[in-house]
Each structure stands twice: as structure tokens, then as C-alpha cells.
C-alpha positions as CSV (number, residue, x, y, z in Angstrom):
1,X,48.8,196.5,74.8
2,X,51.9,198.7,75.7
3,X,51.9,202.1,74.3
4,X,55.1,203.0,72.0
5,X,56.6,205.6,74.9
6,X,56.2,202.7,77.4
7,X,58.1,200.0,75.2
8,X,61.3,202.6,74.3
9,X,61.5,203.3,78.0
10,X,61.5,199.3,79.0
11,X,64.3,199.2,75.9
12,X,65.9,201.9,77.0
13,X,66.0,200.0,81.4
14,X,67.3,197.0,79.3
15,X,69.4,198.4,77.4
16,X,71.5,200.2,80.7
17,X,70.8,196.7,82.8
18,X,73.0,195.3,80.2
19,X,75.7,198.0,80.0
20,X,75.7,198.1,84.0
21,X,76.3,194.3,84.1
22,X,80.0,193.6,83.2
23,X,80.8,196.5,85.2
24,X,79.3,195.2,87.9
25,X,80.9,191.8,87.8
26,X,84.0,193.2,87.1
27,X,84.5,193.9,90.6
28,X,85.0,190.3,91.5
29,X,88.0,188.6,90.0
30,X,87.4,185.7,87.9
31,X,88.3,182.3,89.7
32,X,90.0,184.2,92.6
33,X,88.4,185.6,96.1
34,X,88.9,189.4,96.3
35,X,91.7,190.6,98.3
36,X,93.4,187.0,96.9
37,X,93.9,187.5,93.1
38,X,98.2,187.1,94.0
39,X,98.7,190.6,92.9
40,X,100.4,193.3,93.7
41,X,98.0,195.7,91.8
42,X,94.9,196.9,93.5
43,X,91.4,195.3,92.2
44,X,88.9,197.9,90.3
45,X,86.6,198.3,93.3
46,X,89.5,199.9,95.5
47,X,90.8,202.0,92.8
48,X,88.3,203.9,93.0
49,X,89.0,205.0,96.5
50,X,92.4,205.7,96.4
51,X,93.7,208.0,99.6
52,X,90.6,206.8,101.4
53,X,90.9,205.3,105.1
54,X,90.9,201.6,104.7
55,X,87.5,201.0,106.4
56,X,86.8,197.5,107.4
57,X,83.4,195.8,108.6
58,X,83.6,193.6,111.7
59,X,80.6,191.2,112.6
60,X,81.2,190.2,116.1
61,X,81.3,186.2,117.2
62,X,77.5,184.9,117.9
63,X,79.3,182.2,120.7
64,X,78.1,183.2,124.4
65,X,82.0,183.3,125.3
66,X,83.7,186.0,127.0
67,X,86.8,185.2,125.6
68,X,85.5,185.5,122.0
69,X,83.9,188.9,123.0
70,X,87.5,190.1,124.2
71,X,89.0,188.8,121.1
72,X,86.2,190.8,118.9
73,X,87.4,194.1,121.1
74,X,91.1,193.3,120.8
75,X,90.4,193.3,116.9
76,X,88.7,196.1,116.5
77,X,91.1,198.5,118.4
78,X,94.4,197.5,116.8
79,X,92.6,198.0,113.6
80,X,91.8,201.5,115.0
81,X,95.0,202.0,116.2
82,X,96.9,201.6,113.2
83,X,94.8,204.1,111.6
84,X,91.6,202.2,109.9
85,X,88.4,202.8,110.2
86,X,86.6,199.4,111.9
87,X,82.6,199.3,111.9
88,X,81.7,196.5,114.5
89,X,78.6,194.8,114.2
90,X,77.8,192.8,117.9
91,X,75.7,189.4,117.3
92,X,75.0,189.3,121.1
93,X,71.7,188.9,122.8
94,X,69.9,189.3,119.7
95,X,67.0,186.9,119.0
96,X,68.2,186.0,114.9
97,X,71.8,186.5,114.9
98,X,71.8,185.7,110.8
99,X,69.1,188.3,110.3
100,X,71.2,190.9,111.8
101,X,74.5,189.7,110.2
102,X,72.7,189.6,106.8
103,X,71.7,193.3,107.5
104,X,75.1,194.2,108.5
105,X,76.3,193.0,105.1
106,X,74.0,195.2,103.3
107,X,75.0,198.1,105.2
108,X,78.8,197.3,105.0
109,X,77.8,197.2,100.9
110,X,76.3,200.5,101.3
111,X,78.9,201.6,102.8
112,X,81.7,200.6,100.1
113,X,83.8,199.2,103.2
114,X,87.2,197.7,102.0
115,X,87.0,194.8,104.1
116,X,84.6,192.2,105.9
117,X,85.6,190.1,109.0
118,X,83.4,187.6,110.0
119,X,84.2,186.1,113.4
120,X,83.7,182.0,114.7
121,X,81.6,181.9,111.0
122,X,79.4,178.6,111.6
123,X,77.1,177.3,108.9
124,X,74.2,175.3,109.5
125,X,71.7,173.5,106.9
126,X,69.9,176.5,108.4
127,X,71.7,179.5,107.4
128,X,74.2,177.8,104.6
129,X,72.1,179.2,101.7
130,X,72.0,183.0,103.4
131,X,75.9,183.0,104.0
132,X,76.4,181.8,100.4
133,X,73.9,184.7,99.3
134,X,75.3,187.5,101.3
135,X,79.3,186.4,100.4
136,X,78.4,186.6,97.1
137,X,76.9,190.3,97.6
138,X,80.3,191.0,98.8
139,X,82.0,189.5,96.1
140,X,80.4,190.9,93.5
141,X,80.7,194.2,95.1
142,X,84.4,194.0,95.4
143,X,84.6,193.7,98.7
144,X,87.1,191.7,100.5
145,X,85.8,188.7,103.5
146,X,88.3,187.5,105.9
147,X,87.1,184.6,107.9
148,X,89.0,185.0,111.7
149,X,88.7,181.7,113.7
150,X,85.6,180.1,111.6
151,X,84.2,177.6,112.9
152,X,82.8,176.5,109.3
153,X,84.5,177.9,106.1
154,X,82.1,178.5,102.9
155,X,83.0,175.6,100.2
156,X,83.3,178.2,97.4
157,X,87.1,179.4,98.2
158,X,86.4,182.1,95.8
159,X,83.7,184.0,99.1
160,X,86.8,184.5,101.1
161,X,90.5,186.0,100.8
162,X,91.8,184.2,104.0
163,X,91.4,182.9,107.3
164,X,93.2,184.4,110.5
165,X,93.8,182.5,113.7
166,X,94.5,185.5,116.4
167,X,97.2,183.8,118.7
168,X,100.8,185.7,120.3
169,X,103.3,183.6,119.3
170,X,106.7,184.9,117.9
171,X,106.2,184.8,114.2
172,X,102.4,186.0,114.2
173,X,101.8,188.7,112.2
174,X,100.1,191.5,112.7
175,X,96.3,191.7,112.1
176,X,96.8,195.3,110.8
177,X,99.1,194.1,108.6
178,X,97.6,191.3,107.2
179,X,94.2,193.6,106.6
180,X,96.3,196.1,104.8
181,X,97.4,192.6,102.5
182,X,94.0,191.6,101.5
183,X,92.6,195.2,101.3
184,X,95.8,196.2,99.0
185,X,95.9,192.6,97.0
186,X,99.3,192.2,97.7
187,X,100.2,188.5,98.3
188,X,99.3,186.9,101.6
189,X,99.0,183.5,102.8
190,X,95.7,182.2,103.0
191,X,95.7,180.7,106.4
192,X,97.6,183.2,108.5
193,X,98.4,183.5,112.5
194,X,98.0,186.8,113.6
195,X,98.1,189.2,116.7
196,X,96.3,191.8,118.0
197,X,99.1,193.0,120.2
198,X,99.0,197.1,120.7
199,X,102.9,197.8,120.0
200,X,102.6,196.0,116.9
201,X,99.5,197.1,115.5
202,X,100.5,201.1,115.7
203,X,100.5,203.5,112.8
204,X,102.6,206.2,113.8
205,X,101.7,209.0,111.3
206,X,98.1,209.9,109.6
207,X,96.1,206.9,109.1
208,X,95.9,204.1,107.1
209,X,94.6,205.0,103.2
210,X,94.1,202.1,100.5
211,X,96.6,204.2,98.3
């Protein structure tokens, strides 16, 4: 039998699960991904961070290519250059690439990063489940995924905000810019070609803040 103090304390973890709750899921916009919502007003999760440096979560490509490995770099230092904060995470030579993507994830939550980027994403009847499991996380923790040159995208539309094809042709954008979109909610295509060219992906003055 519980004892009367033990009951009013499991009330009182109830009660505060349910108050905690909505807030929680009032981080992820309701039938939109975050970072996609068509606005031009900053989602809940971000306010709360304003004059911050836009910090953004990289996990590398798992594909033995050294052309993938380049691009990876190449994205990670015009993101620097232009003033954000990018955390890479490298899926090479490493015996369970998921495992150590899933773990990135966690971290990158733990972190309260603006941004994921998840590079060559490719599901398998494998790891579909975990990828579903772990975009959610980020959803729910307001936390905006961009999917750059996926080999697989997720089939909920609401896991991601958009999906970046790094090329160099005249009208690209750049990648800096089109972070700054999704981390700011402002509108943005949801398939975009961008570059990762230095003289366009420069921040001139201070560095880049999700005011």
C-alpha cells in the first residue's frame, strides 16, 4: 500500500508532467516542419534565444567519397565565415554510423542548436524507425532539420524545413543565407540550390545572432 506522502508526491510529478506538456509541444508548429511555418515571426523555441549566435549542428555524409567529405568542409566553413557557430559531427570510419548520428542528435538537443543538417540522409528498413525517432526529438524541441543532398527524404514532410542541393550555378543562393531563412522562419523555398562559395558566404561585421 502507498503511504499518503508517497501518493501527494506521485500527484504532485503528474500534476507538473501535465503542465510541462503543451509547453513542450508548443515548440513544434502544428502541421508545419520548424523553420517552415511561412512566417516571418520567429517560432517560440528561438525566442528564447534572441542575440544568440545562430548555432547550427552538422552530421557529416556516411558515403566513403572524397568529394562528399569536401562538400561537408566547404559547409561547415562558410557557415563559420558568415559568423555562425557550426558543430560538425564526422560519420567516417566508425563501425555504426546511426548510433553515432543518433548520439549527435541528443547532444545537438542538449545543446539548444538552432539548426540540424543532415548530409546524403539514406534510410533503410534498418534505420527508418531511428531517423523517424530522432527527427521527431528535433521537432519537438524546436529545432530546425535541413536535409542537404539526401539520398532518402523522411515521408513525414513535417521532420524537415528543406532540402539543399550545394551546386555553383548563377542563381544559387547562399547556404548562409538560406540557414539564416529556416533558423529565422522567414519564407524559403523548400527545395533550394545553394553555394558554399567564400565571397558570398561572408559576414562582414560581428556574427550572425537569431535576433
Amino acid at each position: 500500500m502507498m503511504c499518503p506522502n508517497r501518493r501527494r508526491i506521485a500527484a504532485t510529478l503528474l500534476a507538473l508532467a501535465a503542465l510541462l506538456a503543451p509547453a513542450l509541444a508548443g515548440c513544434a508548429p502544428n502541421g508545419a516542419a520548424v523553420g517552415d511555418t511561412q512566417s516571418t515571426t520567429a517560432s517560440p523555441a528561438h525566442d528564447s534565444v534572441q542575440g544568440a549566435r545562430i548555432t547550427v549542428g552538422i552530421i557529416g555524409t556516411a558515403q566513403d567519397s572524397e568529394t562528399e567529405r569536401q562538400t561537408d568542409s566547404a559547409i561547415a566553413t562558410a557557415l563559420t565565415d558568415y559568423g555562425m557557430a557550426a558543430v560538425y559531427t564526422s560519420l567516417q570510419d566508425v563501425a555504426d554510423p546511426d548510433t553515432v548520428a543518433r548520439q549527435a542528435i541528443a547532444d545537438y538537443i542538449h545543446r539548444h542548436v538552432h539548426a540540424v543538417m543532415l548530409c546524403n540522409l539514406t534510410l533503410t528498413d534498418a534505420n527508418r524507425d531511428m531517423w523517424t525517432t530522432s527527427l521527431t526529438d528535433l521537432r519537438n524541441a524546436g529545432i530546425a532539420v535541413v536535409l542537404v543532398a539526401p539520398t532518402d527524404t523522411p515521408s513525414d514532410p513535417d521532420l524537415y524545413a528543406a532540402v539543399l542541393t550545394v551546386g555553383d550555378s548563377s542563381g544559387a543562393m547562399p547556404i548562409s543565407t538560406a540557414i539564416d531563412d529556416v533558423v529565422r522562419d522567414y519564407p524559403h523555398e523548400r527545395d533550394l540550390t545553394v553555394t558554399t562559395d567564400p565571397d558570398k558566404n561572408t559576414k562582414l561585421n560581428g556574427y550572425a545572432s537569431a535576433d
